[in-house]
N, C-alpha and C positions, 0 to 999 in steps of 0.2 A: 707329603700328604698321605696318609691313611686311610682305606675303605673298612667299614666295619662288615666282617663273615656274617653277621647275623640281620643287619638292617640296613647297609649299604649307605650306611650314611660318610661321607668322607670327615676326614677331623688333620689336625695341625700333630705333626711328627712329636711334639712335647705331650700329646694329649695320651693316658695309658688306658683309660676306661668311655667307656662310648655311652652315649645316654638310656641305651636299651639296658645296659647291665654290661656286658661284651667285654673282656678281656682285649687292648690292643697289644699288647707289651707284645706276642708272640707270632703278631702279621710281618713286624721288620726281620725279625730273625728267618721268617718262612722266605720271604721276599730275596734276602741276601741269599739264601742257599738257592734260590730258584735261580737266581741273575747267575752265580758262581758254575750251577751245571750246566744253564745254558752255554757261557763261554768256554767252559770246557770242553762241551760235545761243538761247539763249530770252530773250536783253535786247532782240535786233533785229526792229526793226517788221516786218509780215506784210510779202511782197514780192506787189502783184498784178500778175497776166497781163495784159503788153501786147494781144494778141488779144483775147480775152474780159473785157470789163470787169467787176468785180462777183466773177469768181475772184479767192479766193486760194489763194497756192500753203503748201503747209507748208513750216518752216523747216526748214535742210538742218541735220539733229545729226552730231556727229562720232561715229566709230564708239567704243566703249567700249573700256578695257584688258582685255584679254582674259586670264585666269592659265591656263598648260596643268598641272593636275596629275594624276599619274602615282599610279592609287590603288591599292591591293593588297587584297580583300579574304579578310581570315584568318579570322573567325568572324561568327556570325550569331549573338547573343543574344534569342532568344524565349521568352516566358516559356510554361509549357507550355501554359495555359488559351487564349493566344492564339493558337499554334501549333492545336490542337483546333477552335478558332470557326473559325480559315483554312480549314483541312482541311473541317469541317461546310459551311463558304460555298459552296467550290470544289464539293467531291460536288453539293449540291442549285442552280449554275449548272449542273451540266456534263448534268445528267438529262432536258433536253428535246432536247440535240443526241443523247443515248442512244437517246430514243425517233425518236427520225427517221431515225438509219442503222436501229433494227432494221425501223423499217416501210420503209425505201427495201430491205431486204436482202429484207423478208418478200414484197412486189411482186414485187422480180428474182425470187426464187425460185420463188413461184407461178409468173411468166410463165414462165419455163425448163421448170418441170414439166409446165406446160399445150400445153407447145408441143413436147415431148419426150416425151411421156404417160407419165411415170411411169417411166422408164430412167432418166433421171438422181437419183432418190428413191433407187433400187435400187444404183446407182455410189457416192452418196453412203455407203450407210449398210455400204459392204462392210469 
């Protein structure tokens, strides 16, 4: 099986062109050279450091076939129960950073009032 680089869509190893347009004829060929350097860098002996005897170095892996896919998301299927336990999670995380703005608000406020004796209590509540 074959992934298509451009839409992800998978297709049958006989299949050369992908519904998008996509070229596949050139994923098996990428594919093979990516399995070949893989087993090359973990069949070859440790290499050790001329300088420091007794290092060794790790073997250098080839980078991986990278697929770009292009994803659209159109719906969210939650069942409702679960949707509810999120909502329940999230509220009783979110209740300790609640209580620390209102005591950082309840501070400023005191200080403002303490230091303003009581005119900005007065400003507020007009």
């Amino acid at each position: 099986m074959k992934r298509c680089p451009k839409c992800g869509q998978m297709h049958d190893d006989s299949v050369l062109t992908c519904d998008c347009g996509q070229s596949l004829s050139t994923i098996e060929a990428e594919e093979k050279k990516h399995q070949r350097n893989l087993a090359a860098a973990s069949t070859s002996a440790p290499a050790y450091s001329a300088g420091r005897p007794g290092v060794v170095q790790a073997p250098v892996q080839a980078a991986p076939v990278l697929y770009t896919n292009n994803v659209t998301l159109t719906a969210i299927d939650i069942p409702f129960w679960g949707l509810m336990s999120f909502m329940f999670k999230f509220t009783f995380a979110a209740l300790p950073a609640v209580f620390a703005a209102t005591l950082v608000w309840m501070l400023l406020l005191g200080f403002m009032s303490a230091l303003f004796g009581g005119s900005l209590l007065a400003l507020l509540l007009r």
